[in-house]
N, C-alpha and C positions, 0 to 999 in steps of 0.2 A: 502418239496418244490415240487410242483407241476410239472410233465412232462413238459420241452418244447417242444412244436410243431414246425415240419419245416416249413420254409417260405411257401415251394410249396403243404402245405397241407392247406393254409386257406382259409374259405371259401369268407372272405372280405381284399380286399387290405386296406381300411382304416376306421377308424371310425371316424365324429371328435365330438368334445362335446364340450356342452356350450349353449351361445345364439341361439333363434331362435326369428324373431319378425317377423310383418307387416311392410314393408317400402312402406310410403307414401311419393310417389315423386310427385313433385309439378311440373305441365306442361307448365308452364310460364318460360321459360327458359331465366334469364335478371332480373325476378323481386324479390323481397322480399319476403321472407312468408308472410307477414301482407297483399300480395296483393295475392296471390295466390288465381285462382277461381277453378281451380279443381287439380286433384292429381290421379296420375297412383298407381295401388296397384302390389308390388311385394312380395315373403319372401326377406330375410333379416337377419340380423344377421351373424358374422365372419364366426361360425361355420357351422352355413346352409348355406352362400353361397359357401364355400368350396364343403362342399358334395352333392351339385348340378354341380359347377363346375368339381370337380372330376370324377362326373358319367359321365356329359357330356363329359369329354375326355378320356372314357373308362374304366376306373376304377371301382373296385366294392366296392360301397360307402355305408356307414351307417352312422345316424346322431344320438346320445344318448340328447336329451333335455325334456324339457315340454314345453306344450302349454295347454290353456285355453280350458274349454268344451264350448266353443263357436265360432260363427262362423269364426274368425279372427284363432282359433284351426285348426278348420277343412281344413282351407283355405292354410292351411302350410300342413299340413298333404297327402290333395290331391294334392297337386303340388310337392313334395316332391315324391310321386307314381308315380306322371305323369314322372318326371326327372329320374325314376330306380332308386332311391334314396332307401337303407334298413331303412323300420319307424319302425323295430319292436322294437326298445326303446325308439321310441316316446311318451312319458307319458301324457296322461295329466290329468290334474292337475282341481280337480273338486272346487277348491276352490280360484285361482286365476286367471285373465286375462294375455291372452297372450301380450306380449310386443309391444307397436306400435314405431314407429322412423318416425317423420315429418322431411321433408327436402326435399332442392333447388337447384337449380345452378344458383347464381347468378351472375357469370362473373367469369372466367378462374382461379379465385385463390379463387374465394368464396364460399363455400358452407354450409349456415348455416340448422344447424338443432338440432330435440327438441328429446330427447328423453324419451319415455314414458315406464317408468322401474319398479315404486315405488312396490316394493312387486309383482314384475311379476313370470307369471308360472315360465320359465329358472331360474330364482334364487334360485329355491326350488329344486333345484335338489340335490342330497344329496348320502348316502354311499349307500343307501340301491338302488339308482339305477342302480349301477352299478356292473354287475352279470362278475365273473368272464371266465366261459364260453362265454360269450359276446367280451370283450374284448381278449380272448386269438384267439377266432376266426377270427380276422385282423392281417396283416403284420404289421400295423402300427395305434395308433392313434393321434389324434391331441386336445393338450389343446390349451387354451388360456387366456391371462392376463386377463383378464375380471373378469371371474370365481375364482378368488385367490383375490378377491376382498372382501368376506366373509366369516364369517367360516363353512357353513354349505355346500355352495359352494366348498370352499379350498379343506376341507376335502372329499369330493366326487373325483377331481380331480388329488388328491394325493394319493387316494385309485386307482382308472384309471393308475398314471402313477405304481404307485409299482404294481399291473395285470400284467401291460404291461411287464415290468421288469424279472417278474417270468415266463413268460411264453414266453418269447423270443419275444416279440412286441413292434416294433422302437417308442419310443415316439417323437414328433416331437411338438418343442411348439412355438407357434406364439404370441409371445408379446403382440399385441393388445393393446395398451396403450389408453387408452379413459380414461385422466384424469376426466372429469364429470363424469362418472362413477364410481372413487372413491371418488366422492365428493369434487374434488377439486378443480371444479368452480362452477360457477351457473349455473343453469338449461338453460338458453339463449346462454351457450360457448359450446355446444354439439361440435363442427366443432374443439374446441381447442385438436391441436394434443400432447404440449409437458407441463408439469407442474413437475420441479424437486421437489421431496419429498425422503427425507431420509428412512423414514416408509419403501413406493413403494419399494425402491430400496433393501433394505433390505430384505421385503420379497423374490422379484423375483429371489436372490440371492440364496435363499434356494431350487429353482425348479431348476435351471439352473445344476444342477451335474448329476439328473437323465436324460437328454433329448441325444439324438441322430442325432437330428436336430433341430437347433434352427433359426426362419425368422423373421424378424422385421427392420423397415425402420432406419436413424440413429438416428431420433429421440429416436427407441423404443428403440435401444441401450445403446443411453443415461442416458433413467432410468433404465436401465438394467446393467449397468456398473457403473453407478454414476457418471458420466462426462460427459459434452458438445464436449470433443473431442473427435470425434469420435473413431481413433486410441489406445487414450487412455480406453475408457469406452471397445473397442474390445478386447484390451489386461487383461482388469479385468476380462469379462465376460469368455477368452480364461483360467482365471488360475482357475478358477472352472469350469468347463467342457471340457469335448475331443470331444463336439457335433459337428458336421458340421456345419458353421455360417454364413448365407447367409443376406446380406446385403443391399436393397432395397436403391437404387436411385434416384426413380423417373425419369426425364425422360433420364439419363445419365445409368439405365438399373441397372445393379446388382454385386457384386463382391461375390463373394464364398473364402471362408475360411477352407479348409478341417482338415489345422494343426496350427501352429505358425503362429500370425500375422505379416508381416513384417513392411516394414519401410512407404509405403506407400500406400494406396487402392487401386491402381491402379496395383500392384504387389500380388493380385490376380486372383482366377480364373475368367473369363469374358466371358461371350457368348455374342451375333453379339445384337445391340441396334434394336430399329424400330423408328425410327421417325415418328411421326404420331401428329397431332392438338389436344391439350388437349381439351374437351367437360366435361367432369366431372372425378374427381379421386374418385369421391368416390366409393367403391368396386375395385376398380383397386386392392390392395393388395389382399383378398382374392383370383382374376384372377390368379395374379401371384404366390398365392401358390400352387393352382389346377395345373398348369402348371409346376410348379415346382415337386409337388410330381410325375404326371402321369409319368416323366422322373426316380426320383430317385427311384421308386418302381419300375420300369420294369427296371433297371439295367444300366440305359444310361447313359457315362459318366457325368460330372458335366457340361462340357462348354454347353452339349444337353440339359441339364436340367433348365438349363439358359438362352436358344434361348426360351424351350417351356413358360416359365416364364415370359420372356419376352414380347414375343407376344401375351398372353392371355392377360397381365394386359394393352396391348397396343390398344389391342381390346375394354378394359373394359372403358379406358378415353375414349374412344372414341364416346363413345354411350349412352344412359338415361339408370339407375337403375343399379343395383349391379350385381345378380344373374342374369339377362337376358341378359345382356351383354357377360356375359363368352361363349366362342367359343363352339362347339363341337369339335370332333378329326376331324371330315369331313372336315368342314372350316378351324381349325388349320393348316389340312395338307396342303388343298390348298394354304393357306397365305405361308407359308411358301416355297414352291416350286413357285410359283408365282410371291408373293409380291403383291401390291396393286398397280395402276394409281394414286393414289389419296392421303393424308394422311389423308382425312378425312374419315377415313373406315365405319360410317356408311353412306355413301354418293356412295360406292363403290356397284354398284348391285350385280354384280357375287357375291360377301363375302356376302350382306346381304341375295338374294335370297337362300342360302345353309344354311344361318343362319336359319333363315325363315321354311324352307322346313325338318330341322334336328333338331327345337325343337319345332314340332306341339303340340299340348295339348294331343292327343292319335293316335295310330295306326289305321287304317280302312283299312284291310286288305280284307275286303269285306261288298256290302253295298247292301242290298236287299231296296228301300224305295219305300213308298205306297206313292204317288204322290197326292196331291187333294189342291194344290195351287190352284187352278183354282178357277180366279173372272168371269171373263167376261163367259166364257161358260155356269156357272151353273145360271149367271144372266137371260140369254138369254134364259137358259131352264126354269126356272122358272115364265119370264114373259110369251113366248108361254103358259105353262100350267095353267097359271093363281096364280100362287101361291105367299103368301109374300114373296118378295127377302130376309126377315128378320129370315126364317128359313133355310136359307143357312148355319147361324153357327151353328144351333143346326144338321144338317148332318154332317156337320165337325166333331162335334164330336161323332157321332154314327163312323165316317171314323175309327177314331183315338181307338176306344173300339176296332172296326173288325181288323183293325192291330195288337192291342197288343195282343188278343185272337189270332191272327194267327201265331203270331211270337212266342208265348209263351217261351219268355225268350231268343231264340237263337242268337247268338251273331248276328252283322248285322242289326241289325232291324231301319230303319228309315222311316224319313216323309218327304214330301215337303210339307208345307203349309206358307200360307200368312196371314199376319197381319188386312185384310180387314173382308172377314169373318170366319178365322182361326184365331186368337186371342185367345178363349176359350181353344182350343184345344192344340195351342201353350206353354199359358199358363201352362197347363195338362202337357205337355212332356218335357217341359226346366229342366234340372234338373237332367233328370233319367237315362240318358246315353245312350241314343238313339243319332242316326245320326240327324239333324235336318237341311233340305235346306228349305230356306225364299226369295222370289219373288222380287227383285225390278223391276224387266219393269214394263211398262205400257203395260196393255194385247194390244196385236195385232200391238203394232209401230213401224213402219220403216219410216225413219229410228226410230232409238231406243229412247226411252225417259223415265225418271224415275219415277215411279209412287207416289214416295213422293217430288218431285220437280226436280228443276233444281244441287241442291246444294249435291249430295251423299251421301259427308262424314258425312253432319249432320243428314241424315236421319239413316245412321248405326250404326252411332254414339253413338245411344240412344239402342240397340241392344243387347242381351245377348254374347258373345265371344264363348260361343259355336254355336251361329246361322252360318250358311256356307250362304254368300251370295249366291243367286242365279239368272244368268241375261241371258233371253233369247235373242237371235239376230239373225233374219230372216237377214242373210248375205249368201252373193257368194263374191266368190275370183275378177270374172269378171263383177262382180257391177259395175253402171258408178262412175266414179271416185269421185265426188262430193258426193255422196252419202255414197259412199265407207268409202273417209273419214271422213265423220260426223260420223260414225257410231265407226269407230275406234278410234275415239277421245275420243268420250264418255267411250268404254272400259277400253281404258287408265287411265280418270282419275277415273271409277269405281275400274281397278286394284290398283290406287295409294291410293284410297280410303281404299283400305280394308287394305294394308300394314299398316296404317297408323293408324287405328283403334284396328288390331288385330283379323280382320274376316276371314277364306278361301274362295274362291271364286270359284263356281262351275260356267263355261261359256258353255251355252248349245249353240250351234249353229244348224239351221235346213236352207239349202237353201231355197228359197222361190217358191212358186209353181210356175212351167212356166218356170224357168229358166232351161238349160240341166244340168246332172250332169253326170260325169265319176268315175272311181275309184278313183281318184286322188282329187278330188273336196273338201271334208272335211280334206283333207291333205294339201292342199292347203293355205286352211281356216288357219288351225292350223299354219301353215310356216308363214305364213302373220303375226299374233299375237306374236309369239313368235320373229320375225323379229322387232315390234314396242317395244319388251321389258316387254311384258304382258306376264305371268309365271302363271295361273290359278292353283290351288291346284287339280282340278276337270276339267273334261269336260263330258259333259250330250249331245250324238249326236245317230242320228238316227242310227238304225242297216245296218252296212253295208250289203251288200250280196253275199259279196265276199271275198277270200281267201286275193287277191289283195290289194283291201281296205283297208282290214286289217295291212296287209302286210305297208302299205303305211302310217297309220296312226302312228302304233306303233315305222314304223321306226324314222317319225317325232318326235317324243315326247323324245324320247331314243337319238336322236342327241341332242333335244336342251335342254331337261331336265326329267333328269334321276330319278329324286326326286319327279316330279309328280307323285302324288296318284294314275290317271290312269283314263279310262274312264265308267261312266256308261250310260246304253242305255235306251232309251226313248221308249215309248211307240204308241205315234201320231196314238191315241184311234183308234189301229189295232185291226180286231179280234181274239181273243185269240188263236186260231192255226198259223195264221201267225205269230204272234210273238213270240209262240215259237218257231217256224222254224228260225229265228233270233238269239234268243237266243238261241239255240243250237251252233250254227257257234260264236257267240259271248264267249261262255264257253269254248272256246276250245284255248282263245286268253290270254296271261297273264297280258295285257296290261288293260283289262275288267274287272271291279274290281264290276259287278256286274249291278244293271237294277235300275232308276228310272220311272216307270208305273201307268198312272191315269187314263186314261178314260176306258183304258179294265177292271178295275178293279171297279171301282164307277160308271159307265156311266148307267147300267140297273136298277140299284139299283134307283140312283136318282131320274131319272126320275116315277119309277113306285111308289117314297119315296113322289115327290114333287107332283104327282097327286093326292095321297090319296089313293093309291091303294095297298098298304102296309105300315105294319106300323113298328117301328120301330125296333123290335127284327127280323122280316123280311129281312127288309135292313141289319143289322149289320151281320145276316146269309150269306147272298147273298156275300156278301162283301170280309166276313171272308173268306169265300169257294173259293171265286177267285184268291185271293190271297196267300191263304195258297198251294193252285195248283201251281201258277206260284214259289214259293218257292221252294216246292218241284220238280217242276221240273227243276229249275238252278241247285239246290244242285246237283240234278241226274246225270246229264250233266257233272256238274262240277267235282265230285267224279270219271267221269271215265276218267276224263283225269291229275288226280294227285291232286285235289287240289288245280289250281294253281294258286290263290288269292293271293299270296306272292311276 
C-alpha cells in the first residue's frame, strides 16, 4: 500500500478527467441550428469546464484528457495554459479528432445541440494514462458519468478513483448524465437531460461506494438511484455511500446532504439562492461545481460552499458559452459582497468589466512595441520623394525583421501596424506571440472617423482576437462641446465594439496642437472616458514631464480602474535624446507599462529607404540599432528602479 500524503503537501488541489471538446455556440440567440449563420468557438466539455472554472476561482487545477493532433487539439491545449490550467496530462492523441459539440439558445428552456463524439480523442483514454504519481499529487479528483460509459474509459476512471483512494485523494463524482451519450437517443436529442435505463443505473451504482462527494442535478439522481422520486432515488444512493450529496436545483439553488436524508429537501443544508434571468443553462452545472469545490477544498463550511455554488452557476445562465461564463474569485467576490442592480448579469458593467479585465488571453506585464502603423505619413513621404506608395509594404516588412533582430526573443516585444500597407507583415506576426496594436482612425481626423467605415464592429469583426484595437483621438478635455461630443460618442461605440467582439482596446489620446495643456490635461482626458463608461485595456499618451502628471494620471486610472493594463508612451517622432529624457521619468512610474515608438525609430531609415539611397540590409541595420538602444535603455531605467512593470 502506497504512503498517504497529507492534504497540505499537494501540489494540485484538483484534478478532473474526462471529456474535453470544441463547443460551437451558435450566435443567433432565438434561432434553430438549421438557421444558424455563424458560431463562437469556446472549450467545452464537463471536465474542462471545471478545471478552467476551478483555476479561475483560485484553485490549482489539472485536467487528465485527450485531444486531437490538430488544430481544434491545440486550441484546447492553449486556452487551457492561458486559464493556469495543469496540461501536463493533456495527451494527445495522434490518431483521433478532438470532440466538437454544436449548440443554441433557442428560447429560455431550449437548447438544442449535436454532439460530435463518434471515436473522439477523450474516449481513448485508458489505464495507461493514468500515472499514479499524478493523481496522488491533488487533494481531490473529479470523475464523471460520461466516461463509465465504456470500457476502456470505465477502466481508466476506476483505476483514477482506486489512486485516489490509496493515496488519500477525495474523489468527487459528477453524474453527468447525457443519455445520448450512452446511446440512448438519437443523435438530434443531444439537449435530452433524463432517459431511465436499468443498465445506467446499475452501473453508476457500482461508482457510488468509492466517492467522497457526489453533485448531480435531480435528474442525475434519478438514474443514479433508480427512481423519479427524488427523496427516494437520495435515499438508494445514501445506502451505498457515506459521500457528501449535493443536490442541484436549478433555479431554487441546491440542498447538501452531509448524512441521512430526511423527510423532505428542504430539511437540508441550503446556502442563500441568486435570482437572476435564465439566458442559457447550459454549463451552468459545471459553474456550480467549480464554486462548489473552491469552497469544499479550502475548508469552508457547506452553507459557504453552496452561496459559492450558487452564484457561479448563476453567473453561468446568465451569459453565452460554458467555460467563459464561469466567474473569476475577483468577480465572485465582488457579486457576492455587492450583489448586482440588475438580474440580468451580463447586462451589469461593473461584473462584466472585472469579468473582462480577469480573464484576458495573457499577461503583458511589460510592452516595448516598434510602432510603423503609419499610412498617411509614409504616404506623404513617399510621394515628396517620388517613390511608388506600393513599396510602403515591402518596408513594413524590412520594419518587422529589424524588430524581431532587435528584440531577439525577450519577452515584451511588439508591433503597431495596420491593415493598409502592414498586411504582409501582420500577416508574418499573428500567431507568434508578440503584442500586436492595429490602427482604426482615419489618419489625421477630428473629429475621429473610422478608417474602414462608419460601422466598427464589422470592421473588427473580421480581425484576429489577438489584434488589440488601436484608435488615436486628437481630443482636449475643453473641446467645444459639439465636437467634444462627437468624438466621444464614436469611442463609446468603438469601446462597445470591441467588448463585443472580443478585442482589447488601446486608446491613445494626444491633445491637439494649439490648444494649452497643464499637468492635469490627460487626466482629465482619462476622468472624462472613464466617466462615459469607456474602460480601455491600454492607453498609449504622450510623455508627461512631470512628477505631477504622473501623479495625476496614475491616480485616475487606480480610482476608476484598477484592472487596467496601464499606460504606454508614444513617441510623436521626438528626437531620440529627448525621448529618452521622457522615458526615464516614465520608468520610474508603475503605472507605465512600457513605450509604443515609430517615427524616432523608422523615420531616417525611410526616407533614405524610399529614395534609393539605401538599400535594404541598410534600413533593417539602422532600424534594428534604434531600436534595440531604446530597449535597452527602458530596461536600464527600469532595472534601477525595481522592475516595476508588475
Amino acid at each position: 500500500m502506497p504512503t498517504q500524503r497529507g492534504q497540505t503537501e499537494r501540489d494540485l488541489d484538483v484534478i478532473s478527467i474526462g471529456r474535453s471538446s470544441v463547443d460551437l455556440y451558435g450566435e443567433q440567440v432565438g434561432g434553430r441550428l438549421e438557421d444558424m449563420q455563424s458560431f463562437a468557438k469556446y472549450v467545452g466539455g464537463c471536465p474542462t469546464n471545471i478545471a478552467v472554472g476551478t483555476s479561475r476561482l483560485g484553485l490549482r487545477s489539472a485536467l487528465l484528457t485527450r485531444v486531437g493532433d490538430e488544430h481544434m487539439g491545440r486550441f484546447i491545449r492553449e486556452q487551457l495554459i492561458r486559464e493556469g490550467v495543469d496540461t501536463s496530462s493533456v495527451i494527445t492523441d495522434p490518431e483521433r479528432l478532438t470532440a466538437l459539440v454544436i449548440l443554441g439558445i433557442r428560447d429560455r428552456k431550449t437548447f438544442p445541440l449535436i454532439f460530435y463524439r463518434e471515436n473522439c480523442a477523450d474516449m481513448a483514454i485508458c489505464e495507461e494514462d493514468v500515472r499514479e504519481d499524478f493523481i496522488a499529487s491533488a487533494k481531490a479528483v473529479v470523475v464523471s458519468g460520461t466516461h463509465f460509459s465504456t470500457p476502456t474509459t470505465e477502466a481508466a476512471m476506476r483505476k483514477a478513483m482506486r489512486l485516489a483512494r490509496d493515496n488519500g485523494t477525495k474523489v468527487v463524482f459528477d453524474i453527468d448524465y447525457r443519455p445520448v451519450l450512452w446511446k440512448l437517443t438519437g443523435h438530434g436529442l443531444g439537449e435530452e437531460r433524463f432517459v431511465a435505463d436499468g443498465g445506467v443505473t446499475a452501473l453508476l451504482q457500482t461508482i457510488l461506494p468509492g466517492c467522497d462527494l457526489i453533485v448531480g442535478t435531480e435528474e442525475e439522481f434519478h438514474i443514479a438511484g433508480g427512481s423519479t422520486d427524488t427523496l427516494a432515488a437520495l435515499r438508494r444512493v445514501r445506502e451505498l455511500t457515506g459521500a457528501v450529496l449535493v443536490c442541484k436545483r436549478g433555479p431554487m439553488g441546491c440542498v447538501v446532504f452531509p448524512g441521512a436524508i430526511p423527510d423532505s429537501l428542504e430539511q437540508g443544508i441550503r446556502g442563500p439562492g441568486f435570482p437572476v434571468e435564465v439566458y442559457n443553462v447550459l454549463g451552468a452545472g459545471d459553474a456550480f461545481m467549480s464554486g462548489f469545490l473552491r469552497g469544499w477544498l479550502r475548508g469552508h463550511p457547506l452553507e459557504e460552499c453552496c452561496a459559492f455554488a450558487n452564484a457561479c452557476g448563476a453567473f453561468a445562465v446568465s451569459r453565452h458559452g460554458c467555460a467563459p461564463a464561469i466567474p473569476t474569485w475577483t468577480e465572485l467576490s465582488c457579486f457576492l459582497a455587492n450583489g448586482s442592480p440588475t438580474p440580468r448579469l451580463r447586462e451589469d458593467a461593473r461584473l462584466s468589466h472585472i469579468h473582462w479585465a480577469t480573464t484576458r488571453r495573457r499577461d503583458w506585464p511589460e510592452v516595448m512595441a516598434f510602432a510603423i502603423d503609419h499610412r498617411a505619413q509614409l504616404e506623404a513621404m513617399a510621394a515628396r520623394l517620388g517613390a511608388d506608395p506600393a513599396r510602403i509594404a515591402a518596408f513594413k516588412l524590412l520594419a518587422l525583421q529589424a524588430a524581431r533582430q532587435a528584440c531577439a526573443g525577450r519577452d515584451g516585444f511588439g508591433m503597431l501596424l495596420d491593415g493598409t500597407h502592414g498586411q504582409d507583415a501582420l500577416d508574418a506576426l499573428t500567431g507568434t506571440g508578440a503584442w500586436i496594436g492595429r490602427p482604426v482612425e482615419l489618419p489625421g481626423s477630428r473629429p475621429l472617423r473610422f478608417e474602414g467605415g462608419p460601422d466598427i464592429a464589422v470592421t473588427i469583426r473580421e480581425w484576429p482576437a489577438e489584434h488589440v484595437v488601436k484608435c488615436l483621438a486628437f481630443y482636449h478635455p475643453d473641446d467645444e462641446e459639439a465636437l467634444r461630443s462627437e468624438q466621444e460618442h464614436r469611442i463609446q461605440t468603438l469601446f462597445a465594439a470591441c467588448r463585443a467582439t472580443g478585442h482589447e482596446l488601446l486608446l491613445e489620446i494626444i491633445p491637439p496642437r494649439g490648444m494649452p495643456t497643464a499637468d492635469d490635461t490627460i487626466s482629465r482626458a482619462l476622468e472624462r472616458f472613464y466617466g462615459l463608461g469607456v474602460y480601455p485595456d491600454w492607453w498609449k499618451l504622450p510623455s508627461p514631464t512631470s512628477q505631477g502628471a504622473w501623479n495625476s494620471i496614475a491616480g485616475t486610472i487606480d480610482r476608476h480602474d484598477p484592472l487596467c493594463r496601464g499606460v504606454l508612451i508614444l513617441g510623436l517622432d521626438a528626437p531620440e535624446e529627448e525621448l529618452k529624457a521622457g522615458l526615464a521619468l516614465a520608468a520610474r512610474q508603475p503605472v507605465c507599462k512600457g513605450f509604443a515608438v515609430g517615427r524616432t525609430l523608422f523615420g531616417s531609415a525611410a526616407e533614405a529607404w524610399l529614395a534609393g539611397s539605401i538599400d535594404d540590409a541598410a534600413a533593417v541595420a539602422a532600424m534594428e540599432a534604434a531600436y534595440g538602444r531604446l530597449i535597452a535603455f527602458w530596461q536600464e531605467r527600469r532595472s534601477r528602479h525595481g522592475g516595476i512593470a508588475a
